[in-house]
C-alpha positions as a Markdown table, in Angstrom:
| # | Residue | x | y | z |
|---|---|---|---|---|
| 1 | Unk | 5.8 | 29.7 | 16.4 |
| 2 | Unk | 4.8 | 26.4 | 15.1 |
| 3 | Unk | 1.7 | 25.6 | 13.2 |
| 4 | Unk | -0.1 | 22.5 | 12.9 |
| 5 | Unk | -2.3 | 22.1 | 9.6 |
| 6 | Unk | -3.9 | 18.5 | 9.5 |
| 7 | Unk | -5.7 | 17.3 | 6.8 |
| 8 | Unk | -7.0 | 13.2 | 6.3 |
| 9 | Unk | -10.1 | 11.6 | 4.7 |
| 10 | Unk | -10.7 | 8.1 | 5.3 |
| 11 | Unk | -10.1 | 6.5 | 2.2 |
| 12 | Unk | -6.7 | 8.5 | 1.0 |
| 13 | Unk | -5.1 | 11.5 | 3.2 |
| 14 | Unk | -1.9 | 11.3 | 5.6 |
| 15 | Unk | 1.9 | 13.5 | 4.1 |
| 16 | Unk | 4.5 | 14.2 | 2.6 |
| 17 | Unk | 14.5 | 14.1 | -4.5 |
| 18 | Unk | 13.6 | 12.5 | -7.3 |
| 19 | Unk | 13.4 | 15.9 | -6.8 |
| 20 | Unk | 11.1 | 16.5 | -4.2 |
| 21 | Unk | 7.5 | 18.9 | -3.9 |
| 22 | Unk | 9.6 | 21.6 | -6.1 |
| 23 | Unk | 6.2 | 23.1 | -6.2 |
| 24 | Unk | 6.7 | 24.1 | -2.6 |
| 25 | Unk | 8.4 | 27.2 | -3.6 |
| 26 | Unk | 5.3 | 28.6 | -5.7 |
| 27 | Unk | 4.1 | 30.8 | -2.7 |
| 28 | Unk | 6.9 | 30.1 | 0.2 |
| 29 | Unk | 9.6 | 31.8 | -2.4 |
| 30 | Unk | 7.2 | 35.1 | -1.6 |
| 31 | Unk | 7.9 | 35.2 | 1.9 |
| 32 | Unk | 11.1 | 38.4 | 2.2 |
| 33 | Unk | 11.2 | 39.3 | 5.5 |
| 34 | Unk | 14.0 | 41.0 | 7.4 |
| 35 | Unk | 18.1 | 40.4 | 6.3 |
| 36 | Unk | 19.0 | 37.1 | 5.3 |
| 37 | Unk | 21.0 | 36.0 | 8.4 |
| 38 | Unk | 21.5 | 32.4 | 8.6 |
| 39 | Unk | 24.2 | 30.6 | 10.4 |
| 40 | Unk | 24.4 | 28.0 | 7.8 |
| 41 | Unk | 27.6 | 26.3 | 5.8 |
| 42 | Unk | 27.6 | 28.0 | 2.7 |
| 43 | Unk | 26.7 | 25.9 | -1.0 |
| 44 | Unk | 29.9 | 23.9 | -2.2 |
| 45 | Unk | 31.5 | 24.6 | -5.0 |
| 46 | Unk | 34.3 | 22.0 | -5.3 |
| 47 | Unk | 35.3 | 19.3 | -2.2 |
| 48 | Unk | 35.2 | 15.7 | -2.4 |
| 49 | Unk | 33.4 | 12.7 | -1.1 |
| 50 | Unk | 35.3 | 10.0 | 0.4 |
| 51 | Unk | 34.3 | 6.3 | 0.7 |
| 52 | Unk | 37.5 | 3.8 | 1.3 |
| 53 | Unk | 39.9 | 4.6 | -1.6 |
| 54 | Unk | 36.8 | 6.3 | -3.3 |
| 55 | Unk | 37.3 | 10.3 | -4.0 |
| 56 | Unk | 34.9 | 12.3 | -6.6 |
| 57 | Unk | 31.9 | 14.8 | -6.5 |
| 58 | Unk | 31.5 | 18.1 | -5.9 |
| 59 | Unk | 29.6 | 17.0 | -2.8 |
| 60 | Unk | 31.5 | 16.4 | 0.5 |
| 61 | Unk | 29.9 | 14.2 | 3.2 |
| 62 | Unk | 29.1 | 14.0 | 6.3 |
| 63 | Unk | 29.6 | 17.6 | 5.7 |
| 64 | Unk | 27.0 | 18.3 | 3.4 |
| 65 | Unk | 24.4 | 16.1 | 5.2 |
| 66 | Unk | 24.2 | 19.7 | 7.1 |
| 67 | Unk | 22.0 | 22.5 | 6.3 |
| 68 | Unk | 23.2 | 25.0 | 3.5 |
| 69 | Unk | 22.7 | 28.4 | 3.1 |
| 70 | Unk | 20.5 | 28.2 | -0.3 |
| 71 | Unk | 16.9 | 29.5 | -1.1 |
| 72 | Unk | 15.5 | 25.7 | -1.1 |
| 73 | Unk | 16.6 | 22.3 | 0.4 |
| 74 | Unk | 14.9 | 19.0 | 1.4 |
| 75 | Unk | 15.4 | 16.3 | 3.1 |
| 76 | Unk | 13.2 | 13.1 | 2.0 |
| 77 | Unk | 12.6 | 9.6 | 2.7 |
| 78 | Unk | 10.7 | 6.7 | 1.4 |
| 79 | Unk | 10.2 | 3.5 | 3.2 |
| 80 | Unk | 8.7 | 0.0 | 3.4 |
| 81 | Unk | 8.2 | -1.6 | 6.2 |
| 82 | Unk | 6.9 | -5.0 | 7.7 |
| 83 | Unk | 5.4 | -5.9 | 11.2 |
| 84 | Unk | 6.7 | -8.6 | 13.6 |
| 85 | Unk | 3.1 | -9.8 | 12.7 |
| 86 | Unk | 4.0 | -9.5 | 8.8 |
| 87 | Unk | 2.3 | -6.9 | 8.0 |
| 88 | Unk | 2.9 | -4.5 | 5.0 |
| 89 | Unk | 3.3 | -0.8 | 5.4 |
| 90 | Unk | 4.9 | 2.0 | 3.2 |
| 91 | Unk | 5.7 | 5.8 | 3.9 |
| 92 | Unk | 7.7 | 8.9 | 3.3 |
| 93 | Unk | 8.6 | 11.7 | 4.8 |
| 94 | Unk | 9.9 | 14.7 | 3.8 |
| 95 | Unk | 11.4 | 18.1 | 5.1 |
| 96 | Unk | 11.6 | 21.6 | 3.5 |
| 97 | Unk | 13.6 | 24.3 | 3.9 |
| 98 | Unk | 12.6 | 27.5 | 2.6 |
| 99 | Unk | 15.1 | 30.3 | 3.3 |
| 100 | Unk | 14.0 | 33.8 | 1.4 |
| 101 | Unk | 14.6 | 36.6 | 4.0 |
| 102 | Unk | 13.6 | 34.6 | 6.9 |
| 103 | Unk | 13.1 | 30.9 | 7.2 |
| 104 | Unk | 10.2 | 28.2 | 6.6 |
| 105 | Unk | 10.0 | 24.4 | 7.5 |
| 106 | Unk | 7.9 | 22.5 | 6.0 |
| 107 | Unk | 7.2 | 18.5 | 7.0 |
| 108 | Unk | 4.8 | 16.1 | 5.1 |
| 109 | Unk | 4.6 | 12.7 | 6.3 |
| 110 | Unk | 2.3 | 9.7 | 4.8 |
| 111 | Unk | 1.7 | 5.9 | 5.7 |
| 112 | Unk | -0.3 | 3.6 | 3.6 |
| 113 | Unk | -1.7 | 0.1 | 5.3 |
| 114 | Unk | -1.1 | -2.2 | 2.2 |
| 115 | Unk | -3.5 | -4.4 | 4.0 |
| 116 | Unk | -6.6 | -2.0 | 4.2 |
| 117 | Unk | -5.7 | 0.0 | 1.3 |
| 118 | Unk | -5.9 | 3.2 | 3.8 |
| 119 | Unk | -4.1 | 6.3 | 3.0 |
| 120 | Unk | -3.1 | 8.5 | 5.7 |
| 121 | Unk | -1.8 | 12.0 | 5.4 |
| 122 | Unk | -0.1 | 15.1 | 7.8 |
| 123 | Unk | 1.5 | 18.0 | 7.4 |
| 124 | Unk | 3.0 | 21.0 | 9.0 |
| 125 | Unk | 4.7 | 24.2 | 8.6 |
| 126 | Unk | 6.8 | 25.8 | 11.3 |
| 127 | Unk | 8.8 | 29.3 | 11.2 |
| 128 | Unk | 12.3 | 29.4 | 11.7 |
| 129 | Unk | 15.1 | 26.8 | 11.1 |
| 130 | Unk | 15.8 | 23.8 | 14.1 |
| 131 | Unk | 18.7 | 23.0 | 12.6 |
| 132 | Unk | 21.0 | 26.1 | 12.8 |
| 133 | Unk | 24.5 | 25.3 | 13.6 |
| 134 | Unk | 24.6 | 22.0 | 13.0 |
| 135 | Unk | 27.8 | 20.1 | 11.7 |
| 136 | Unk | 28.1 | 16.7 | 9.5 |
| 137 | Unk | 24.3 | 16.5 | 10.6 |
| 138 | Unk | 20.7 | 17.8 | 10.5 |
| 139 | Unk | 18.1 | 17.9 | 13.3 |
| 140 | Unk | 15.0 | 19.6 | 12.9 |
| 141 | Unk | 13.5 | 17.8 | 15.9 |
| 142 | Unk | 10.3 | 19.1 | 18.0 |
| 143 | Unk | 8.0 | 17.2 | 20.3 |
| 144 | Unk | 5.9 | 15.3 | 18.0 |
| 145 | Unk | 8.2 | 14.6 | 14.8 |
| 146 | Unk | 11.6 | 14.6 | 13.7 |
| 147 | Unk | 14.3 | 14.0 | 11.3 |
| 148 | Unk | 17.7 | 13.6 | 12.6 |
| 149 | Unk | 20.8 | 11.9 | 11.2 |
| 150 | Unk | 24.2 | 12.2 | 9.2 |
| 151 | Unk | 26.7 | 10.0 | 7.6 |
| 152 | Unk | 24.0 | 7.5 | 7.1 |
| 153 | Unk | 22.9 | 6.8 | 10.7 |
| 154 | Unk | 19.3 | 8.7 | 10.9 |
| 155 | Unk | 16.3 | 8.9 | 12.8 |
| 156 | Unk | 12.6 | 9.4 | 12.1 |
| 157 | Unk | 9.9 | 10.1 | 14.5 |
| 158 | Unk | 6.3 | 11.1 | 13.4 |
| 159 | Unk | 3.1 | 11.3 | 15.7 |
| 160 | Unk | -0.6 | 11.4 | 13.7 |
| 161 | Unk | -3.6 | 11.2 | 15.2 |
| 162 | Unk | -3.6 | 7.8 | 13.1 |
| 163 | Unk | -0.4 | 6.7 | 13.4 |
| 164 | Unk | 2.9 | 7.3 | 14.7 |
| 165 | Unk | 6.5 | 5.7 | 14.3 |
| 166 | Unk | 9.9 | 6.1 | 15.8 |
| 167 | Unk | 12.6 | 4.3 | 13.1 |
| 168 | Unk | 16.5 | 4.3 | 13.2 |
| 169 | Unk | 17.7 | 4.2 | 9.7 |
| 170 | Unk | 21.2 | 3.0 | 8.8 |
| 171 | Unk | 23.0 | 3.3 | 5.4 |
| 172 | Unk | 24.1 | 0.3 | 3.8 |
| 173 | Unk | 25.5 | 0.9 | 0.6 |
| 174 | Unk | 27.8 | 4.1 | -0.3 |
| 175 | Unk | 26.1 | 7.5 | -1.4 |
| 176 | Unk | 25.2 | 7.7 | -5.0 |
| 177 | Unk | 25.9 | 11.0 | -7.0 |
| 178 | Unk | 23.6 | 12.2 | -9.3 |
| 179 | Unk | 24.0 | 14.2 | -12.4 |
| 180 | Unk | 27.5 | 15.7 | -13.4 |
| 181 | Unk | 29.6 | 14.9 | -9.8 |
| 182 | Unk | 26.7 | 15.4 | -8.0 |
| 183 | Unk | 25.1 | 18.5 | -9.7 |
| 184 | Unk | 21.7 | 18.3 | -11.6 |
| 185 | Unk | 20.2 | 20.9 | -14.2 |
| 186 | Unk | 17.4 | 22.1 | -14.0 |
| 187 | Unk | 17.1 | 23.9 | -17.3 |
| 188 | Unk | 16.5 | 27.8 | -16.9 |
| 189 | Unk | 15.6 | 26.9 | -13.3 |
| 190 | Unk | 19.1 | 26.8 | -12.5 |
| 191 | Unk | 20.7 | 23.5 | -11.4 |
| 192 | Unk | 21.3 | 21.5 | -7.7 |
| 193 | Unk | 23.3 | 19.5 | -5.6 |
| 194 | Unk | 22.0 | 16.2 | -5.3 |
| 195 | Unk | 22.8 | 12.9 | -3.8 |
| 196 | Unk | 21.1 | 9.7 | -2.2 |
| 197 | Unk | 21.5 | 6.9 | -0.1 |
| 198 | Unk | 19.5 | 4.2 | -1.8 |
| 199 | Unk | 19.4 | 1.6 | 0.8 |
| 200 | Unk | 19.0 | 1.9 | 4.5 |
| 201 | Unk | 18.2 | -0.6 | 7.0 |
| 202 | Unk | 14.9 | 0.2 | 9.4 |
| 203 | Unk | 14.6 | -0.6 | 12.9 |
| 204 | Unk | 12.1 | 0.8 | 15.1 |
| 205 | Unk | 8.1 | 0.6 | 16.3 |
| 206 | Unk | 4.8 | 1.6 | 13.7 |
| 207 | Unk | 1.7 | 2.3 | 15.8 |
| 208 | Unk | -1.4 | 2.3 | 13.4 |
| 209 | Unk | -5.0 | 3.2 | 15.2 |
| 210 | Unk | -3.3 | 2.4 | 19.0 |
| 211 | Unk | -1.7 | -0.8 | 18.0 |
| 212 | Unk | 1.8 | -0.9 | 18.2 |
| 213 | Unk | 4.4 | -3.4 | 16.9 |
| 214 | Unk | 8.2 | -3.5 | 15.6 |
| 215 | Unk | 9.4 | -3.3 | 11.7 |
| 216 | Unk | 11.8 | -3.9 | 9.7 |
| 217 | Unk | 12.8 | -2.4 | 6.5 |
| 218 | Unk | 14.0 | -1.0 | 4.0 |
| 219 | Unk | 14.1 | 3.2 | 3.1 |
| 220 | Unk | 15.7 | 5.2 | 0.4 |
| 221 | Unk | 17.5 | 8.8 | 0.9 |
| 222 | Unk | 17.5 | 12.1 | -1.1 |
| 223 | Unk | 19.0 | 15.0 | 0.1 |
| 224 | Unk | 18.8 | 18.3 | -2.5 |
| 225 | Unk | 19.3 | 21.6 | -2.4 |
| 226 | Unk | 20.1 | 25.4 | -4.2 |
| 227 | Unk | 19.7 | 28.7 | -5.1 |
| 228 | Unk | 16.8 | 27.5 | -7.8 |
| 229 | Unk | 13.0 | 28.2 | -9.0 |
| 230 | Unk | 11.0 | 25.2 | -10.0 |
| 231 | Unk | 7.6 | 26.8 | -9.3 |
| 232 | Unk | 6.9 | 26.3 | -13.4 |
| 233 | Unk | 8.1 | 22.6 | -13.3 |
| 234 | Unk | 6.4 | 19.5 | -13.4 |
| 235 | Unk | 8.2 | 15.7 | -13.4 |
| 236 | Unk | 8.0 | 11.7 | -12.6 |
| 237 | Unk | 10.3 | 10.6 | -10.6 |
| 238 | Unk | 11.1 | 6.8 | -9.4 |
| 239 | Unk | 13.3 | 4.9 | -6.8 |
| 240 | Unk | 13.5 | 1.4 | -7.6 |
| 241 | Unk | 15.5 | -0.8 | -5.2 |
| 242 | Unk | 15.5 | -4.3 | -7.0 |
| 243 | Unk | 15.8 | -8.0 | -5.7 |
| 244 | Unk | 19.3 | -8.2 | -7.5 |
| 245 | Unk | 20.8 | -5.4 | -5.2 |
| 246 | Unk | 20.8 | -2.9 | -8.3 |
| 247 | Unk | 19.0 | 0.9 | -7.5 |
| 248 | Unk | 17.3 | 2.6 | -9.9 |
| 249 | Unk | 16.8 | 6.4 | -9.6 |
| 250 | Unk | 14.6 | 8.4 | -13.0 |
| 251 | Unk | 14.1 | 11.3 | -13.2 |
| 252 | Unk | 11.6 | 13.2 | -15.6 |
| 253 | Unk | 11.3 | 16.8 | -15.7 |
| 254 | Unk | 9.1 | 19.0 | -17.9 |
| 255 | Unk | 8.6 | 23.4 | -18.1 |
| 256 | Unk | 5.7 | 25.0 | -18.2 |
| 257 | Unk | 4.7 | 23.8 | -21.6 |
| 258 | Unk | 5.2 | 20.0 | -20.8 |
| 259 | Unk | 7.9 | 20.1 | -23.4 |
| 260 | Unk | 11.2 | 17.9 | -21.8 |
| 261 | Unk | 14.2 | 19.9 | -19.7 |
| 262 | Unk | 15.9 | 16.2 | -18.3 |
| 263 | Unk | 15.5 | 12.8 | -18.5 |
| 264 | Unk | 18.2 | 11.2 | -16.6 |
| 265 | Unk | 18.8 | 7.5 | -14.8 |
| 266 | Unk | 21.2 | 6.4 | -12.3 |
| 267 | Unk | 22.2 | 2.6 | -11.9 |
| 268 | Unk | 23.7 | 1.9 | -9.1 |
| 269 | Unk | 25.6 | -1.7 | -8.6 |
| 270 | Unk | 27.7 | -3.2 | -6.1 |
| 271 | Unk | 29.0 | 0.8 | -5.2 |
| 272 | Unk | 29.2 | 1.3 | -8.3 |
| 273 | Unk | 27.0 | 4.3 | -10.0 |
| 274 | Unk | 26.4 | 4.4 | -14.3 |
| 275 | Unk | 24.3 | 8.1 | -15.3 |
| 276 | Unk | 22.3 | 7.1 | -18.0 |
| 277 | Unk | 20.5 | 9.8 | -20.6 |
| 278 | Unk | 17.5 | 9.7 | -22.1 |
| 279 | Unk | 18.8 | 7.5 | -25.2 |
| 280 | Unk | 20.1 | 5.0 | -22.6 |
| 281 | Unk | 16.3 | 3.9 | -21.5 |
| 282 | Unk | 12.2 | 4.6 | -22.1 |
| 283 | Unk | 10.0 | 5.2 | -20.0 |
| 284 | Unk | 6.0 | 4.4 | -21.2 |
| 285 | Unk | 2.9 | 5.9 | -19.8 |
| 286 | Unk | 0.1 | 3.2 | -19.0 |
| 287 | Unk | -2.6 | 2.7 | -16.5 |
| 288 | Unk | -4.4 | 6.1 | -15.3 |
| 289 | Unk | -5.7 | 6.6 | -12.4 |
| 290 | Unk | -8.5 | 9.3 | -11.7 |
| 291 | Unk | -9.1 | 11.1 | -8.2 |
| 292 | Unk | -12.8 | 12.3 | -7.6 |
| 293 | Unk | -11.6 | 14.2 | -5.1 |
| 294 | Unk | -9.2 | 16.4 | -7.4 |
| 295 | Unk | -10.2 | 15.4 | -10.5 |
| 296 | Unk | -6.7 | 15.0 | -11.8 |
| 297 | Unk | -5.7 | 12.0 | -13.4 |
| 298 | Unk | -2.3 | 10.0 | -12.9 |
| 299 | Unk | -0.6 | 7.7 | -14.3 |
| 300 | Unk | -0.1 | 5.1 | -11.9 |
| 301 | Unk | 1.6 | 2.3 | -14.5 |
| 302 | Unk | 4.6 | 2.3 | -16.3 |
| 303 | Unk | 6.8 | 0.5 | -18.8 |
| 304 | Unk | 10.5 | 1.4 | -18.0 |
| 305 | Unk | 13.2 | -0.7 | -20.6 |
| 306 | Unk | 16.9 | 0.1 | -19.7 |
| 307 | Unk | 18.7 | -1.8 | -22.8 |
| 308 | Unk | 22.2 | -1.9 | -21.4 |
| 309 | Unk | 21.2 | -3.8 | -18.5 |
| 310 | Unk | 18.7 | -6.1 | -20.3 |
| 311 | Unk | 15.9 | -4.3 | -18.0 |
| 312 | Unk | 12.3 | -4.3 | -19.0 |
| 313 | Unk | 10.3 | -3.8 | -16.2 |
| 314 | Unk | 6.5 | -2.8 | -15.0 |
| 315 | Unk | 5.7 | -0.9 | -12.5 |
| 316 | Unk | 2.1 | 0.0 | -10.6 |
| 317 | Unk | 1.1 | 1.2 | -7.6 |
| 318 | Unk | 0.2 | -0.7 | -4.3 |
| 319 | Unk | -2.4 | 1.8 | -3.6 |
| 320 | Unk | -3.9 | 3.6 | -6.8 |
| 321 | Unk | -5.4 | 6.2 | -4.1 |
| 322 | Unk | -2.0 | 7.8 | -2.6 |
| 323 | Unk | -2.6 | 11.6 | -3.7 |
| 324 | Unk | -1.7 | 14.3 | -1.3 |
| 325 | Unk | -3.4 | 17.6 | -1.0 |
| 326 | Unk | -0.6 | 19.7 | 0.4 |
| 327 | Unk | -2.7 | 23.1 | -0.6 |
| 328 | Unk | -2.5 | 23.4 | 3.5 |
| 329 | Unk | 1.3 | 24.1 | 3.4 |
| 330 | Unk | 2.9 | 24.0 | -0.1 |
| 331 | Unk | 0.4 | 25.1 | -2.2 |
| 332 | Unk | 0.0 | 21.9 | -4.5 |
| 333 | Unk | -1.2 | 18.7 | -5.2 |
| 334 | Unk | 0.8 | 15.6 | -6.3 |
| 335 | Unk | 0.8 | 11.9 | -5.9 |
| 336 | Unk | 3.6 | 10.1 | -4.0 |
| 337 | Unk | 3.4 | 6.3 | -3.0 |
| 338 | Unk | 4.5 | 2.8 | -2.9 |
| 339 | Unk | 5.3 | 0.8 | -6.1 |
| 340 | Unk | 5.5 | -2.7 | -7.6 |
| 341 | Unk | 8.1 | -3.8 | -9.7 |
| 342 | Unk | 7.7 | -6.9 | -12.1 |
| 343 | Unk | 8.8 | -7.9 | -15.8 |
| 344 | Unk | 12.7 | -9.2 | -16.2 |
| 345 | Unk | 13.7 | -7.9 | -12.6 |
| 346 | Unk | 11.6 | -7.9 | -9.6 |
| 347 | Unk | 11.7 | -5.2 | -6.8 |
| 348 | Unk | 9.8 | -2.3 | -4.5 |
| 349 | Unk | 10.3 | 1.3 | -5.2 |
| 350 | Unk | 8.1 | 4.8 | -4.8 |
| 351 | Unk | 7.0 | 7.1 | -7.2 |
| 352 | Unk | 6.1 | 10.6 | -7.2 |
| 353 | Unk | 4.4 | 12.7 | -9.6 |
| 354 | Unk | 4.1 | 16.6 | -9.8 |
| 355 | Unk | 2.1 | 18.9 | -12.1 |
| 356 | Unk | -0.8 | 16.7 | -13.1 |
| 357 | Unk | -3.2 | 18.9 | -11.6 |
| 358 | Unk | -2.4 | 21.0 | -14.7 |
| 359 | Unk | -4.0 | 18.8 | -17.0 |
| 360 | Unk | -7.6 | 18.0 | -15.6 |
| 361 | Unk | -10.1 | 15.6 | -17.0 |
């Protein structure tokens, strides 16, 4: 049985890893129901990614672009995308996978109209797994939105009653590893696989308020999962896809008492991935940003320097008002939207930030 839970305002509301709407798991890891009986590929341990003469990681691919069988796995994309008109849009979308005892899906979609400043948000949660049984692949298609794709060829469809799009996505760089080989930790939540494809081609139709026209574009890829508990995490994260074909991925997570558990950075090159630690770059609070509707604040400007590769850069956000209230379907609320990038490199990139609603003004 599938469930659609809508929520939008005008001004702000649409949605949907770094690591991506951990705080999912605060209620869904409740649900323990029945035998865990999924038909999933079980959780690597050791295999090997191959790319031409390339072979590392613990991750093995196309084979683990397929479901796993692990409490928690997502699937999430970020976007931007301009009309045959040249108009300026941005997006992401974003699938959970709960499995405790039975299994939940969980899709949060958003789309912001850099030329209005409108936010749009939707969300859903389904029972049950679409994907079951699939190999070198995921589908967890239905009649009104999808995410399908492996080896770097995907597809993403999502109807709104404010807007809808159908994109093909196509990988044009190699997969980048993150962590140790591909494995991240999470402190005393555990640790996870996690990869991403940092720069995919878009193709495809946006229809925004009945009028439809083709994009273009550009999307990043993050694909994350394992047997782990982040419901007393909070963190920043970025994807920055710069106009000198380097990628950017930080990563800032915090526990429960805001004190640091990782600060990590991955540089990515011309196929070629550095993983930087948190005395290889800084990363500066500035600008806050305060929603009325919430009343959390967030900080939606930053100072990130990166020494090694004479980076000091600024970041802000196209549209201070991209908060989404997932309390319909994960339980939380967090920011996630479309960024600038200025200073000694120029670029587009996303940001999302989780556990602010812990600190209210």
């Amino acid at each position: 049985m599938s469930v659609n839970k809508k929520h939008h305002k005008n001004s702000s509301f649409f949605r949907g890893h770094g690591l991506r709407l951990m705080m999912l798991i605060s209620l869904l890891m409740t649900i323990s129901v029945g035998s865990y009986s999924q038909l999933f590929k079980p959780m690597k341990t050791a295999g090997a990614f191959k790319s031409g003469t390339e072979t590392h990681s613990l991750i093995a691919l196309p084979e683990d672009d397929a479901p796993h069988e692990v409490k928690m796995e997502w699937w999430y994309y970020n976007g931007h995308l301009v009309t045959q008109s040249g108009k300026k849009y941005s997006f992401h979308d974003s699938l959970f996978l709960v499995n405790t005892g039975i299994s939940q899906m969980v899709n949060h979609v958003s789309l912001t109209d850099h030329q209005s400043g409108q936010h749009y948000i939707d969300q859903r949660s389904t029972a049950g797994n679409l994907s079951i049984g699939t190999v070198n692949r995921f589908d967890f298609t239905t009649d009104h939105w999808s995410l399908a794709g492996g080896n770097g060829v995907d597809k993403l469809i999502a109807t709104t009653p404010e807007f809808n799009f159908n994109i093909d996505l196509t990988s044009t760089q190699v997969p980048v590893f993150h962590g140790n080989d591909g494995v991240i930790s999470l402190g005393a939540a555990g640790s996870s696989y996690y990869y991403s494809r940092t720069r995919m081609a878009i193709v495809g139709t946006l229809n925004v308020n009945g009028q439809t026209e083709n994009v273009t574009g550009l999307a990043w890829f993050d694909h994350q999962w394992g047997d782990f508990s982040t419901t007393q995490l909070s963190w920043d994260w970025f994807s920055l896809q710069l106009d000198n074909q380097s990628d950017v991925m930080i990563y800032q997570l915090r526990d429960k008492a805001n004190q640091p558990i990782l600060n990590t950075c991955s540089y990515t090159k011309d196929g070629n991935t550095e993983i930087l630690s948190s005395k290889d770059f800084t990363l500066t609070k500035g600008q806050q940003w305060h929603s009325s509707k919430t009343d959390i604040n967030y900080p939606i400007a930053w100072q990130i320097v990166i020494p090694s590769k004479n980076m000091d850069l600024s970041t802000h956000s196209i549209n201070n008002d991209s908060e989404f209230d997932a309390s319909l379907t994960s339980y939380n609320v967090y920011w996630e939207g479309a960024i600038k990038v200025t200073g000694s490199h120029t670029g587009v990139g996303f940001m999302e930030l989780n556990g602010y609603s812990n600190i209210k003004n």
